[in-house]
Wavefront OBJ file of the C-alpha trace (Angstrom):
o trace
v -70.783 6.101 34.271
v -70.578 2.655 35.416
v -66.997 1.825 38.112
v -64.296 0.331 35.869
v -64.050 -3.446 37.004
v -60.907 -4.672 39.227
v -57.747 -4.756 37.464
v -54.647 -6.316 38.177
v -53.382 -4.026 40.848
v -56.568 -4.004 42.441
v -57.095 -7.959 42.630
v -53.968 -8.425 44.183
v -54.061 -5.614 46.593
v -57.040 -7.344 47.546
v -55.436 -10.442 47.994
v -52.596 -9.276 50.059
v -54.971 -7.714 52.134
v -57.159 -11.033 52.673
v -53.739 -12.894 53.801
v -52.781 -9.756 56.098
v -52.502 -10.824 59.931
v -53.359 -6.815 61.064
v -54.104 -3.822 58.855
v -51.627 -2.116 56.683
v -51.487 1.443 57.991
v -49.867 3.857 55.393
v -46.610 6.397 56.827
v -48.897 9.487 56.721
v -52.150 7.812 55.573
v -55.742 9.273 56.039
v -58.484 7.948 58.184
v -60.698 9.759 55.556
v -62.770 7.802 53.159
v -61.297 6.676 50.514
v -62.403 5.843 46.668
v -62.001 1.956 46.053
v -61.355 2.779 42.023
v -58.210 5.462 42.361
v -57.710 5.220 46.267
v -58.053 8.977 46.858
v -59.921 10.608 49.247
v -63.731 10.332 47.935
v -63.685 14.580 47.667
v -60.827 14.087 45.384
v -62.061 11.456 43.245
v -60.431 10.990 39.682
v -62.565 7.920 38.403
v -64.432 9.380 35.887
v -61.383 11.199 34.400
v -59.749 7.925 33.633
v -58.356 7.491 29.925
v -59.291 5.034 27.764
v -56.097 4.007 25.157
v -55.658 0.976 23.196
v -52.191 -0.593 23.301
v -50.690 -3.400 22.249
v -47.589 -3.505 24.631
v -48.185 -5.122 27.541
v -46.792 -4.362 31.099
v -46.318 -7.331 33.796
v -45.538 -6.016 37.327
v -43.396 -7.549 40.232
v -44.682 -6.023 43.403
v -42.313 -6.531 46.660
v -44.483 -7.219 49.105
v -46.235 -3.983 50.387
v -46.527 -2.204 47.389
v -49.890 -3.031 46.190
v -51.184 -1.295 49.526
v -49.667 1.716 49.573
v -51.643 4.496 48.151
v -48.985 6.154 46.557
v -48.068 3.212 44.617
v -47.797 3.966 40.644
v -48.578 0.460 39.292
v -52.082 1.043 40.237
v -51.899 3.828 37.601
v -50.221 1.488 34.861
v -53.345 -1.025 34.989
v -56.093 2.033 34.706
v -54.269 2.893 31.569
v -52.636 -0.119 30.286
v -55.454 -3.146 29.472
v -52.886 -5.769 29.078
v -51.122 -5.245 32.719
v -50.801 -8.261 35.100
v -49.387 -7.521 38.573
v -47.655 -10.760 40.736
v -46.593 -10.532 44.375
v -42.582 -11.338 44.088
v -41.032 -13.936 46.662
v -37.498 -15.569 46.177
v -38.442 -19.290 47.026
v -41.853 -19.099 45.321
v -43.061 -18.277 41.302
v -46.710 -17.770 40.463
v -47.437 -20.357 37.986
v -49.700 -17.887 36.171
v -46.347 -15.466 36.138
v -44.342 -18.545 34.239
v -47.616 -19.167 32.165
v -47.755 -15.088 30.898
v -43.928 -15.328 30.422
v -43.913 -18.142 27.825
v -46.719 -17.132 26.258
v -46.114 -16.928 22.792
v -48.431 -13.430 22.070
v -45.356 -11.924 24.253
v -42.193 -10.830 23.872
v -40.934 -10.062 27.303
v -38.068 -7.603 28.475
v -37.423 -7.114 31.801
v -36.523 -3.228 32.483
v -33.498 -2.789 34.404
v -30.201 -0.280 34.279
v -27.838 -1.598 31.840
v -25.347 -0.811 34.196
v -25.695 -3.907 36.571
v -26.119 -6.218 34.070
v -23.907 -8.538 31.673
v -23.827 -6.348 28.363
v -25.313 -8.964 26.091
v -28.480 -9.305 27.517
v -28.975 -5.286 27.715
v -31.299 -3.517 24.600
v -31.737 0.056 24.519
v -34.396 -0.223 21.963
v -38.061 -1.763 21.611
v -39.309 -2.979 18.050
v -43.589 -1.819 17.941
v -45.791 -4.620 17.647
v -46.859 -5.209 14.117
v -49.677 -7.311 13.401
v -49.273 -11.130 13.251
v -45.431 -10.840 15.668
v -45.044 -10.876 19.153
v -45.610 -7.917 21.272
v -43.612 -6.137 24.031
v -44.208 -7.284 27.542
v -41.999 -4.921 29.739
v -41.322 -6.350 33.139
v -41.231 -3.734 35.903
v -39.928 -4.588 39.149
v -42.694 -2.479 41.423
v -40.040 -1.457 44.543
v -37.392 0.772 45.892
v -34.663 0.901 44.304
v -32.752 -1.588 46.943
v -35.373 -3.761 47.006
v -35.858 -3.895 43.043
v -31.926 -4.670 42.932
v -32.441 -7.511 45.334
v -35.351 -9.141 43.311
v -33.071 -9.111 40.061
v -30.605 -10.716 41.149
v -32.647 -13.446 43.179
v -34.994 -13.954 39.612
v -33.069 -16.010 38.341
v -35.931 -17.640 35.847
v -35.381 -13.813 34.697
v -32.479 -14.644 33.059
v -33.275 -15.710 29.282
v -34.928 -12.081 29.095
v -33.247 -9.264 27.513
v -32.794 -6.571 29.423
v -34.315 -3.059 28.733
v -32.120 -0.179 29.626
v -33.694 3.002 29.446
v -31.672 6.401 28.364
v -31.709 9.013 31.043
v -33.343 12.220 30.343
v -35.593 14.629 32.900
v -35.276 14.422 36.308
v -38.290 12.562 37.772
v -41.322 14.672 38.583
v -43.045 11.782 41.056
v -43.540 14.058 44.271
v -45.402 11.439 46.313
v -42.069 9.589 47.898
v -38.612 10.655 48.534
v -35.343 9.450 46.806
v -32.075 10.962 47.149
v -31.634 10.784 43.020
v -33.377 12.318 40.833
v -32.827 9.654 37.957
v -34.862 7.284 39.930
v -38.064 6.980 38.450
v -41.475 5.873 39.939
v -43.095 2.947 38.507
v -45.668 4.975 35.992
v -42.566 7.124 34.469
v -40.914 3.808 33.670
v -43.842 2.264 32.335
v -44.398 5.422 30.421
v -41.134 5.245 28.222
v -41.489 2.022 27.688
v -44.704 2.362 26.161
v -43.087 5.397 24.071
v -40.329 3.141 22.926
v -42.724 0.641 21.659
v -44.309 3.242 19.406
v -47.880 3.741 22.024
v -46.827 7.263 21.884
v -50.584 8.096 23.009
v -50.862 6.170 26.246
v -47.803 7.120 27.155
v -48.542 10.572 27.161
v -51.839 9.648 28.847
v -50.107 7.948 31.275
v -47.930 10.732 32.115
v -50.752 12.856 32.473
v -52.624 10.965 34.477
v -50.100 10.389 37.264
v -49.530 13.704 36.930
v -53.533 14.436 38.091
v -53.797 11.868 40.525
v -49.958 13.137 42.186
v -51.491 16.626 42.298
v -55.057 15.053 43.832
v -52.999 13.191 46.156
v -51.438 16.530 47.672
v -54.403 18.299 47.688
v -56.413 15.981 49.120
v -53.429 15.028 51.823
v -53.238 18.910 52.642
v -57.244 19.569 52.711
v -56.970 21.697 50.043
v -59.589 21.438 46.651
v -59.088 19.872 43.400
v -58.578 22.702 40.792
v -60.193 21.558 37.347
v -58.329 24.103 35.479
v -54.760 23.007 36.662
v -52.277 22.455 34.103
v -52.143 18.655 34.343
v -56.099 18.234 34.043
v -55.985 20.517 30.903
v -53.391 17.938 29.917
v -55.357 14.701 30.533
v -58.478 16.178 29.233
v -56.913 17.360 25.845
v -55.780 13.521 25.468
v -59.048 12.513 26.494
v -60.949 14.586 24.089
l 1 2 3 4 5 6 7 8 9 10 11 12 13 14 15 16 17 18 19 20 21 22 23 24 25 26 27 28 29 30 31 32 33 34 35 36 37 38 39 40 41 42 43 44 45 46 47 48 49 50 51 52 53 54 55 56 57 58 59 60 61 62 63 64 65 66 67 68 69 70 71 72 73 74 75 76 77 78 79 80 81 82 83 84 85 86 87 88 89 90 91 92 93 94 95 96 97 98 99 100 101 102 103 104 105 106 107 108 109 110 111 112 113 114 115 116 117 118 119 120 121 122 123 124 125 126 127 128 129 130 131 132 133 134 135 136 137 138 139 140 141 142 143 144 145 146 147 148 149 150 151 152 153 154 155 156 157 158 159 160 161 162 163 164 165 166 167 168 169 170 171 172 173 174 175 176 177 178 179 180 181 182 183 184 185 186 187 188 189 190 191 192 193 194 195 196 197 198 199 200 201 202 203 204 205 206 207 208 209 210 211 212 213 214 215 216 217 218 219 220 221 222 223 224 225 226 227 228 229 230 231 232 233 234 235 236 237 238 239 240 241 242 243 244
């Protein structure tokens, strides 16, 4: 099986990497070797369990400045599973002109996904119409951050501000083990993404997605505690009954 080509995540990681002044050294990263396709260690390699799902949402990520390096970093997930994902490095005085290009594109309807709660209650939607052929189709706009840096970029985006706003219900607790938060109704970046997608009707790759963070969280650990990959796990039964 041939290496799936750079996606969105990737090429910018890349970039921020070629503009880096000294290298970006991960809180508790390994000196091991390290997979360029899913960024684990290369004994814990996931690459060739990687779903394949057609969608025709698209997802457009924000990344605060750091976060396409870290190898914890869920957007990374979002663009193995989701073709249609772009993925811009967010500064205050500065707007990709591809990001303005994408965002009046008329293909796309974009949202940008935010709590209802700290926004004006016009703009906020709770609900996603699925793309039918011929109309527009759902672009969801993640901020990629913490959850004080994600409130900083909305409010200083403000060529944000003709988008609706995509509130999501809250439901389970988060089951992202990779980082720390002090609530559990903050999700990580790939949970997001993956009701968004359900919301839009891709009930398929949003289970997929699910399922795969949930494979490359557990790889993560194992790898990060020297311990093997277990095949039979729960979450790789999972991702391989989607897969199959």
């Amino acid at each position: 099986m041939l290496p799936a080509p750079p996606h969105a995540v990737s090429l910018l990681r890349d970039a921020r990497l070629a503009r880096s002044t000294r290298p970006f050294l991960a809180r508790g990263g390994s000196r091991r070797v390290h997979c360029p396709g899913c960024r684990l260690v290369t004994s814990h390699c996931m690459c060739l369990l990687r779903p394949q799902v057609a969608t025709r949402a698209g997802v457009c990520l924000l990344m605060h400045d750091a976060e396409p390096l870290k190898p914890s970093n869920t957007g990374w997930l979002i663009a193995d599973v989701v073709a249609d994902t772009h993925a811009f490095g967010w500064a205050r005085t500065e707007v990709p002109p591809a990001l303005l290009a994408l965002l009046a594109d008329p293909q796309w309807q974009p949202c940008v996904v935010f709590p209802g709660e700290f926004v004006e209650p016009a703009r906020v939607v709770r609900t996603v119409e699925p793309a039918a052929a011929g109309a527009k189709k759902p672009l969801f706009v993640l901020l990629d951050a913490t959850w004080p840096e994600a409130r900083k970029m909305f409010r200083k985006s403000p060529w944000l501000d003709r988008f609706p706003v995509l509130s999501l219900e809250g439901g389970e607790a988060s089951r992202y083990r990779l980082r720390r938060s002090t609530r559990g109704d903050h999700f990580c970046t790939a949970e997001v993404a993956a009701q968004c997608l359900d919301l839009a009707g891709e009930g398929l790759a949003a289970d997929a997605l699910d399922a795969w963070l949930d494979v490359f969280s557990e790889r993560y650990l194992l790898a990060k505690h020297q311990r093997p990959v277990d095949p039979g796990s729960a979450a790789h039964v999972r991702l391989q009954a989607l897969a199959g």
